[in-house]
C-alpha positions as CSV (number, residue, x, y, z in Angstrom):
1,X,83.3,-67.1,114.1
2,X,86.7,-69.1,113.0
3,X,88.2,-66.2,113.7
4,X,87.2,-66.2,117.6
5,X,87.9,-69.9,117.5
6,X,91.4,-69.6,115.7
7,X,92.5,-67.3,118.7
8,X,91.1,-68.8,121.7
9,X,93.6,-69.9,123.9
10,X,91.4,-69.9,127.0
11,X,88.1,-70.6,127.6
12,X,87.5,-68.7,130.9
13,X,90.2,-67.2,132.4
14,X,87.5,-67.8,135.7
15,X,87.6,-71.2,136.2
16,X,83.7,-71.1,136.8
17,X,84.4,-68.4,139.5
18,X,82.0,-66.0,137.6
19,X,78.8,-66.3,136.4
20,X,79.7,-65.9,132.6
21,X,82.8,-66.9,131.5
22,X,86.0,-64.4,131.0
23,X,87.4,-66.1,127.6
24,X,91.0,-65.0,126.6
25,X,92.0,-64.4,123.0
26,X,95.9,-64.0,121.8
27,X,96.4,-62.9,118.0
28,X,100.2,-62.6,118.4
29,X,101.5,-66.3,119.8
30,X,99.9,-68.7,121.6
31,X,101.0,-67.6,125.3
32,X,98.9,-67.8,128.2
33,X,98.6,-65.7,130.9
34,X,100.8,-66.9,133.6
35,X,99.6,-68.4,136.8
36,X,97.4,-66.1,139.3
37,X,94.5,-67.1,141.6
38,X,91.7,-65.8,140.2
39,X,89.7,-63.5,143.1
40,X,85.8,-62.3,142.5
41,X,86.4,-59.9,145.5
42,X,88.7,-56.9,146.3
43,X,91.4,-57.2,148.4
44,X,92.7,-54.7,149.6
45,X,96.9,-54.3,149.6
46,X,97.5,-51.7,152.7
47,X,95.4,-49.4,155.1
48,X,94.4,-46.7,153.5
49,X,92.6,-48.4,150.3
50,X,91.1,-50.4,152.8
51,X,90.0,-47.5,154.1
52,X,88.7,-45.9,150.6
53,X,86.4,-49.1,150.2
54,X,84.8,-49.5,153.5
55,X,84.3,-45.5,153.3
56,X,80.9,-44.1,151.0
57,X,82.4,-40.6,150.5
58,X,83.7,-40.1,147.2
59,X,86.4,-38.4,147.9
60,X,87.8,-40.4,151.1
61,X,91.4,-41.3,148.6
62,X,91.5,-37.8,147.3
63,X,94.5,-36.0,148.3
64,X,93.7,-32.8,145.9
65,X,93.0,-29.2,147.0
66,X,90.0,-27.8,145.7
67,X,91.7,-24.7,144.5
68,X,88.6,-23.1,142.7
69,X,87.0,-22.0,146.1
């Protein structure tokens, strides 16, 4: 619609790093998200997130006590 149109300030926020594109709307101003390499993968920031994600038990980043036992 116009609408969509009127507000588009981005077509895909991507760059063609995704299959369908990511577009970005702004109804207040026309600002644009700053400047960030877009990633399609995590990266993990320290140890023990790596950790979480190479790990297939759910509750690897849990550090709560089961008190209901």
């Amino acid at each position: 619609d116009d609408y969509d149109k009127k507000f588009l300030i981005l077509n895909d926020l991507s760059n063609g790093h995704e299959n369908v594109k990511i577009p970005v709307y702004n109804d207040i101003d026309n600002d644009r998200p700053d400047n960030f390499n877009y990633i399609t993968k995590i990266r993990p920031i320290d140890n023990r997130i790596a950790a979480a994600l190479n790990d297939n038990n759910a509750t690897s980043c849990c550090d709560c006590i089961d008190k209901s036992v």
